[in-house]
Legacy VTK file of the C-alpha trace (Angstrom):
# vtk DataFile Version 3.0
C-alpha trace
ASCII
DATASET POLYDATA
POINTS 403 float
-56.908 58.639 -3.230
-53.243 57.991 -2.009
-52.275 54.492 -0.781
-51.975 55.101 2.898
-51.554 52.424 6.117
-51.617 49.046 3.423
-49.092 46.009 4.105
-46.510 46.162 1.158
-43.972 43.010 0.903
-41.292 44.309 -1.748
-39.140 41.084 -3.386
-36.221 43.080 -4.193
-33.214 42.489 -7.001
-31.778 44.812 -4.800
-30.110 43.808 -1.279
-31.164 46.954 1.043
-27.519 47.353 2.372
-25.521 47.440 -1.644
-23.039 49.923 -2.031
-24.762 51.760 -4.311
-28.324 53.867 -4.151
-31.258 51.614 -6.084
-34.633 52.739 -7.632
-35.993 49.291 -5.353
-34.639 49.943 -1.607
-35.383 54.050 -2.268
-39.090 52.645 -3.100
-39.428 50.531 -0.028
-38.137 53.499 1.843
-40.957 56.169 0.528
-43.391 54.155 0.357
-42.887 52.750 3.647
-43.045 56.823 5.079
-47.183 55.930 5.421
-47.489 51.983 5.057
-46.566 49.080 6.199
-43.353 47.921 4.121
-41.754 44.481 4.717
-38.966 44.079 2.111
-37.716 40.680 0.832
-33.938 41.149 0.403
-32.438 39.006 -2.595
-31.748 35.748 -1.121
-28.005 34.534 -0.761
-27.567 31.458 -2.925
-25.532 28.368 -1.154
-22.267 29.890 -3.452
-23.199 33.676 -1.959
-23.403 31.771 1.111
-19.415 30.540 0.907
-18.153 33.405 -1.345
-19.027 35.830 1.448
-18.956 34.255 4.877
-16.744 36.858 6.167
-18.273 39.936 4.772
-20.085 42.491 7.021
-23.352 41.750 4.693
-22.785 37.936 5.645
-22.665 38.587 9.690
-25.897 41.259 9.605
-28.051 38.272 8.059
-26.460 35.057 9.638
-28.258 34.954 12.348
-31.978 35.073 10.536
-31.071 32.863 7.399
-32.354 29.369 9.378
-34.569 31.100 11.760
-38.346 31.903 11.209
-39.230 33.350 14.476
-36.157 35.621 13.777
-36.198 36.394 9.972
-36.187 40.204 10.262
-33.805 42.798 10.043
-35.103 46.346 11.451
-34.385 49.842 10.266
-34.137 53.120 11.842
-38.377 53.387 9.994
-40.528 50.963 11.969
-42.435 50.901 8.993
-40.019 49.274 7.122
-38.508 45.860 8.131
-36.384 43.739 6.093
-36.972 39.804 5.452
-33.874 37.337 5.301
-34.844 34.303 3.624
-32.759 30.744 3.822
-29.730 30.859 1.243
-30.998 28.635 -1.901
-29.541 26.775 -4.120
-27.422 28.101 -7.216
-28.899 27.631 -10.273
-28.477 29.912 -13.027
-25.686 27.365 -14.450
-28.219 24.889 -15.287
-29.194 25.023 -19.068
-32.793 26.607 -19.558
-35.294 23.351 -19.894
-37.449 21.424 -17.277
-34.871 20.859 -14.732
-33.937 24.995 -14.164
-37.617 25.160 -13.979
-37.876 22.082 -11.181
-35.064 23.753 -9.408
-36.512 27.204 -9.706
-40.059 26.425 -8.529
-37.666 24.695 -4.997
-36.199 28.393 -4.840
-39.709 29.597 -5.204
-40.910 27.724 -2.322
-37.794 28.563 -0.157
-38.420 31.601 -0.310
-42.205 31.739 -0.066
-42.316 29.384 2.529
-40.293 32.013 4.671
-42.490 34.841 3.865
-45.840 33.256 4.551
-43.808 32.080 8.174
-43.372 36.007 8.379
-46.993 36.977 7.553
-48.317 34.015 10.076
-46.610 35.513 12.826
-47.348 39.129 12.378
-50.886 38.300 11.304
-51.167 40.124 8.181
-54.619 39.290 6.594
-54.243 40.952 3.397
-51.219 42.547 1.592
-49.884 44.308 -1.553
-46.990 42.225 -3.696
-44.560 43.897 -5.336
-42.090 41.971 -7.139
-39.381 44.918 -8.021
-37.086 43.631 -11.285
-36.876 40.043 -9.326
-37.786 38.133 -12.151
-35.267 34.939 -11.039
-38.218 34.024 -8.999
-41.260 34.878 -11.281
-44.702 33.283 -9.662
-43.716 33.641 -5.909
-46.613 35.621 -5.844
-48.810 33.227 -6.434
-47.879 31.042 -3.517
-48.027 34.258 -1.293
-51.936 35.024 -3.047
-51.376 39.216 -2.618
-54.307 41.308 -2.365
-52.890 43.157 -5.509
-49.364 41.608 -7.770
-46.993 44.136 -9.380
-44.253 44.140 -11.563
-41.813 46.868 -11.277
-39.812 46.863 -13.989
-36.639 49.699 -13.486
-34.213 47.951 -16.654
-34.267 45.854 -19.801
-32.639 42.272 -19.746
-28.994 42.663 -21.396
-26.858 41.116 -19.207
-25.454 37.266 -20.158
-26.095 35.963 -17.019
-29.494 37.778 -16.565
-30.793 36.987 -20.282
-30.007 32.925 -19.819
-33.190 32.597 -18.008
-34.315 35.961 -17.290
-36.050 36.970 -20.752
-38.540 33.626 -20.273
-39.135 34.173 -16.725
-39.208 37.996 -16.513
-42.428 37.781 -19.618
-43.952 34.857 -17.412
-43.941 37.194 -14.053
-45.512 39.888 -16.869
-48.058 37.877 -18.029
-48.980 36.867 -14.435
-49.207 39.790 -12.286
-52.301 42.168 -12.211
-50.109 45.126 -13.398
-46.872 46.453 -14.416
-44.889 49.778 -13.463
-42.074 50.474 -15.808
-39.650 53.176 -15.730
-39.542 54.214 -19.347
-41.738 54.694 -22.371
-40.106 51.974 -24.089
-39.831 49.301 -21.756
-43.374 49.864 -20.926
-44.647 49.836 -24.451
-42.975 46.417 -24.602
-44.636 44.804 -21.508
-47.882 46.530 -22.477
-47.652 43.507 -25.475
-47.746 40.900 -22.602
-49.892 42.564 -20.083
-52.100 45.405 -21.144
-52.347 47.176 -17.623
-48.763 48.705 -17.589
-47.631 51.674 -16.753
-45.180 54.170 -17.273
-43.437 56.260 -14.084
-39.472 57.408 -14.575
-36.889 57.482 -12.465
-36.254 60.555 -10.123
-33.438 61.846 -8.163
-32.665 61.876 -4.175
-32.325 65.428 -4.258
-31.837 66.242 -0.584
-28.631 64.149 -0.870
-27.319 65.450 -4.237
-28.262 69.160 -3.009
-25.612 68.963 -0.527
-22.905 69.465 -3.204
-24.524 73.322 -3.093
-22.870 73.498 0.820
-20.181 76.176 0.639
-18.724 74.333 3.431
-18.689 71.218 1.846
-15.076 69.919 0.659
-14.461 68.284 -2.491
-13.988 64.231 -1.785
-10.558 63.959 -1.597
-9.981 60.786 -4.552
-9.716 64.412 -6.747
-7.083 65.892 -4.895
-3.750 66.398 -7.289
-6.583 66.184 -10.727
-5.956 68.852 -13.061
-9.061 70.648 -13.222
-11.223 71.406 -15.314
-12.816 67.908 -14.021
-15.504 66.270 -16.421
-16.697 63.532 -13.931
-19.293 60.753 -14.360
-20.799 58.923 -11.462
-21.858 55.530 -11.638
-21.238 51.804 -12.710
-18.449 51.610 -15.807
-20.100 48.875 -17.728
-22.137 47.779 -21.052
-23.952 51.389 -21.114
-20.638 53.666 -21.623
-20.030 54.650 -25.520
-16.041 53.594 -24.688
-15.471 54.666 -28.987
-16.976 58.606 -28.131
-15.239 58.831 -24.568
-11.577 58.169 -26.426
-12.463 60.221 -29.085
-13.317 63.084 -26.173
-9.874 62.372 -24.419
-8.427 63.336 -27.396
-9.882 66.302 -28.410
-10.075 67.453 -24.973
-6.720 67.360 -23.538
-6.603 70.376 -21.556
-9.367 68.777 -19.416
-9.429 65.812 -16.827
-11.925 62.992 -17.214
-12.832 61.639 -14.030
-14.966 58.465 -13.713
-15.867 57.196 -10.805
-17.629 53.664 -10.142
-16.879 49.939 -10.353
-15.727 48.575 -13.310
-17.305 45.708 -14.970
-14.679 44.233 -16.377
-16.418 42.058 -18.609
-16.833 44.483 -20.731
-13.766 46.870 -20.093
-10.511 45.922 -18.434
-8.986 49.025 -16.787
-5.425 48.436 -17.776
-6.573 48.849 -21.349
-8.908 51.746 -20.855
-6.261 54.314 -20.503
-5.565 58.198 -21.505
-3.478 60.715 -19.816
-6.431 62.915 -18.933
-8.467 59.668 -17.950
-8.123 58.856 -14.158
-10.055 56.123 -12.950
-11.225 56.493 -9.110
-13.026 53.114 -8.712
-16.134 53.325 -6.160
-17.146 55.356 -3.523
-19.885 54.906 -1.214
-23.274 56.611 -2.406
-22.876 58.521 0.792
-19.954 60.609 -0.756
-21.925 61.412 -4.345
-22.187 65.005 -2.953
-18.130 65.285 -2.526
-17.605 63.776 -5.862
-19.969 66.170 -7.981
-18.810 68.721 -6.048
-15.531 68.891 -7.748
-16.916 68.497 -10.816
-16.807 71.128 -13.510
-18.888 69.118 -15.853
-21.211 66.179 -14.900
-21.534 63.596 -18.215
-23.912 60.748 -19.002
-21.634 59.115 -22.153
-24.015 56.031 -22.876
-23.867 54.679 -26.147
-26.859 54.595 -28.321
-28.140 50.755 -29.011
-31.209 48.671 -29.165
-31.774 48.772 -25.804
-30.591 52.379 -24.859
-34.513 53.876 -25.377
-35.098 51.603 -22.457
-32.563 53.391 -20.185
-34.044 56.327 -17.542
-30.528 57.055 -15.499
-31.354 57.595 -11.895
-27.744 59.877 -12.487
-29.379 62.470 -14.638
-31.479 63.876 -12.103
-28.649 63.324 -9.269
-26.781 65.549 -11.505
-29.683 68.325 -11.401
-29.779 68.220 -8.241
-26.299 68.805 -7.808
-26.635 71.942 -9.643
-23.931 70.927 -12.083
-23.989 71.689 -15.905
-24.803 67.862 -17.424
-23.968 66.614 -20.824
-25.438 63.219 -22.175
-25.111 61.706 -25.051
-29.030 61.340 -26.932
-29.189 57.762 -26.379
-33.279 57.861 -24.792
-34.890 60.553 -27.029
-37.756 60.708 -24.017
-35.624 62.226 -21.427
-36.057 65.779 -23.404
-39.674 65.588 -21.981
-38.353 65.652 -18.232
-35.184 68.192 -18.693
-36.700 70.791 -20.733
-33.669 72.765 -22.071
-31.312 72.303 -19.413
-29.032 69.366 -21.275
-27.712 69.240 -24.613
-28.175 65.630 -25.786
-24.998 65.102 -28.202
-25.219 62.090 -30.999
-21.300 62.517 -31.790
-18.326 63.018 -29.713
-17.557 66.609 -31.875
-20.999 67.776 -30.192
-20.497 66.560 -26.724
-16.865 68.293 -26.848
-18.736 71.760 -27.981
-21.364 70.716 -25.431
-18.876 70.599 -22.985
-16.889 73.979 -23.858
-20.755 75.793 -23.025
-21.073 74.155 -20.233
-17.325 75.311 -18.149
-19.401 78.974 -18.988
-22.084 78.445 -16.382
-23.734 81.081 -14.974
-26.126 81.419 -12.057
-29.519 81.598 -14.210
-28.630 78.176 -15.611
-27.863 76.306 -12.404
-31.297 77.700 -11.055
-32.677 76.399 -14.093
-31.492 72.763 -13.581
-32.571 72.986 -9.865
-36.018 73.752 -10.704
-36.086 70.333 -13.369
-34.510 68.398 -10.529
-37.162 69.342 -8.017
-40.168 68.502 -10.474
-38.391 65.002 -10.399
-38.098 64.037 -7.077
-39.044 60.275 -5.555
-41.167 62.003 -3.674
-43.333 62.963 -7.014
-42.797 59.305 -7.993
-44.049 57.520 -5.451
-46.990 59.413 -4.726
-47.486 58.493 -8.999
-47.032 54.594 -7.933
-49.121 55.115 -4.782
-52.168 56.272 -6.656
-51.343 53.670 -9.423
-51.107 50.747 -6.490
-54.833 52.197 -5.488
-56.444 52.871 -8.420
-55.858 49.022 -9.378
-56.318 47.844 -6.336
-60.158 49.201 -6.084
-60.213 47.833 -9.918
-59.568 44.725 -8.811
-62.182 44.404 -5.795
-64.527 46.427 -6.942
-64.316 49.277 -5.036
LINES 1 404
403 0 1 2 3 4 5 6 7 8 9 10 11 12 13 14 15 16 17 18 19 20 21 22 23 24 25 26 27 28 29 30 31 32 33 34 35 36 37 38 39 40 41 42 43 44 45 46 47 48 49 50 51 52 53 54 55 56 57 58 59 60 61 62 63 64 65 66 67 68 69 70 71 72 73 74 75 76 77 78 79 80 81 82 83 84 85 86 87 88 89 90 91 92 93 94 95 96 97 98 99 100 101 102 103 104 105 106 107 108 109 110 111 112 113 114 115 116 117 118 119 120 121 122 123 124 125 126 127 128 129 130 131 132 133 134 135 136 137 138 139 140 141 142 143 144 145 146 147 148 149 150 151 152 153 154 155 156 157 158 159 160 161 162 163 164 165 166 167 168 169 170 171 172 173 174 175 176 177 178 179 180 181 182 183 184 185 186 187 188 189 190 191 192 193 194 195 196 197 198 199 200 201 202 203 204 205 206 207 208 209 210 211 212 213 214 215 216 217 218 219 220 221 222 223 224 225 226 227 228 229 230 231 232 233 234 235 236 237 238 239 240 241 242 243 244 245 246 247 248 249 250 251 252 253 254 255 256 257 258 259 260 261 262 263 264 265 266 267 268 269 270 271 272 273 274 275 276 277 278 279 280 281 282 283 284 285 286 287 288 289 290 291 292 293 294 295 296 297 298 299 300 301 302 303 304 305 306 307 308 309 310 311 312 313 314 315 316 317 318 319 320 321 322 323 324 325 326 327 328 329 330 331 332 333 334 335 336 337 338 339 340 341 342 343 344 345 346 347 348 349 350 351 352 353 354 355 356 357 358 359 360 361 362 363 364 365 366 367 368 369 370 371 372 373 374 375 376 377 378 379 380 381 382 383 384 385 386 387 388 389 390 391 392 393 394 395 396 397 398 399 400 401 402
């Protein structure tokens, strides 16, 4: 049986209004379409709180940061409000030890204690937790004492501010919760060590907003105007994940094409002065509103991750945007389970020699191929996913009380 009418608070990594689409607000969103959904944005810290007192983000949630009785942010759903909790402390500079945890168990209560102020007034009685990839604040749920505590784990820890504290607190908040939802085979064979009720559910696509790139009347976003075309384009954060050796070693070999990527640019690990080719044009970000623009003028849609320790944990919300899109995709092979979920419709390449012959095929599309992709992007929708999570979410909740 589905998980239908059930009071869901969501504490988010995620801010619901960030630039960019996330596997944690599109949750709250779905699941919210037949229950009660009440998500717990990521609190501003005191330095968010200065750093961005003149943002539009800043002036939506000023006026429910020190105010219980008006904590909540509506949406256009009124199934799914959002909770603004009091800015708390910054504290991810403080050395791991006793004192981080002190401080972190103050952030803990913070937050909690605005929550529980939230359930008191709309006298909820009973209530799923989800915490989803929030592991900076790892036992909130037990001061909130949920019906039914989930992990939702959508990444691995790699980041250097993340894996200061996050690695301890993230296998604590495992440990702790009465089950885990990860979203790949890898990631959930590795919590499965700490808590033996995980699970395994991917990552989909939105495909009723990628599918708009197959409008005739819809124009190409205009940051390609003046690109030589044929455009290879990737969509998406420029960060830790891109292979930067194999995408020079594709400019190269490749000049008669323009590589377009488009996202912002984490320049801790590449400074965009130095990344440079002729047929390279950096775009820098564009809302998630204007993906379907942006893949329309692409030839060639390419996931170039490089292939790591960590990559097997990686299940690119992207690859199934790209489906959806009904653009010929190219990927490098760097998660060996997303063959199980595209069937033959991407060549996975594991040199930059492959992914330019990979690439050649793919400027020959033809009409039987894009239906092809289409039909994989529709057998990986959200929808599919959450109805996955919702039977999860009720199968372990009746485990748990007996039902």
């Amino acid at each position: 049986m589905s998980l239908q009418k059930k009071n869901i608070i969501i504490f988010s990594q995620m801010q619901f209004d960030g630039k960019l689409e996330s596997t944690n607000y599109t949750m709250a969103k779905l699941l919210a379409k037949d229950n009660f959904v009440y998500y717990v944005d990521r609190p501003y810290t005191w330095r968010d709180y200065l750093q961005f007192k003149n943002t539009p983000g800043f002036k939506s949630r000023r006026p429910h940061f020190f105010s219980a009785k008006n904590s909540i942010i509506e949406t256009d759903n009124p199934n799914l409000k959002i909770i603004i909790s009091p800015p708390v402390p910054s504290i991810n500079m403080l050395p791991e030890g006793k004192i981080y945890r002190m401080a972190l168990n103050l952030n803990e209560w913070i937050v909690g204690s605005r929550v529980k102020k939230v359930i008191e007034n709309l006298k909820i009685t009973d209530y799923i937790y989800i915490n989803s990839y929030n592991f900076t604040l790892p036992t909130l749920h037990k001061l909130l004492n949920p019906t039914l505590s989930v992990y939702h784990c959508v990444d691995p820890i790699i980041e250097p501010y993340q894996t200061k504290h996050g690695l301890i607190s993230e296998d604590i908040l495992v440990k702790n919760v009465d089950m885990v939802i990860c979203t790949s085979k890898e990631l959930r064979n590795k919590k499965a060590l700490l808590n033996p009720n995980a699970y395994f559910v991917p990552n989909a696509a939105n495909i009723s907003h990628s599918s708009k790139t197959l409008d005739p009347d819809l124009a190409e976003s205009k940051i390609l105007e003046g690109i030589p075309k044929p455009i290879i384009g990737y969509f998406g954060a420029i960060e830790r994940r891109i292979d930067y050796d194999l995408m020079q070693e594709l400019f190269k070999a490749n000049r008669d094409k323009s590589f377009v990527m488009t996202g912002p640019i984490d320049r801790y690990y590449i400074k965009e002065e130095e990344y440079k080719a002729p047929n390279l044009f950096l775009t820098g970000p564009v809302p998630y509103d204007e993906l379907p623009a942006v893949l329309k003028g692409f030839d060639v849609a390419i996931i170039p991750f490089k292939k790591d320790e960590v990559s097997s944990d990686i299940f690119p919300l992207k690859l199934f945007e790209y489906l959806g899109s009904g653009r010929p995709v190219v990927s490098t092979d760097f998660n060996p389970d997303l063959k199980d979920f595209t069937a033959d419709t991407v060549p996975y390449c594991t040199n930059a020699k492959e992914f330019s012959a990979a690439i050649k095929t793919a400027l020959n599309d033809t009409p039987e191929l894009q239906k092809r992709r289409l039909e994989m992007a529709a057998d990986n929708t959200w929808e599919h996913r959450i109805d996955e999570i919702k039977s999860l979410l009720q199968i372990n909740f009746d485990k748990k009380h007996g039902i």
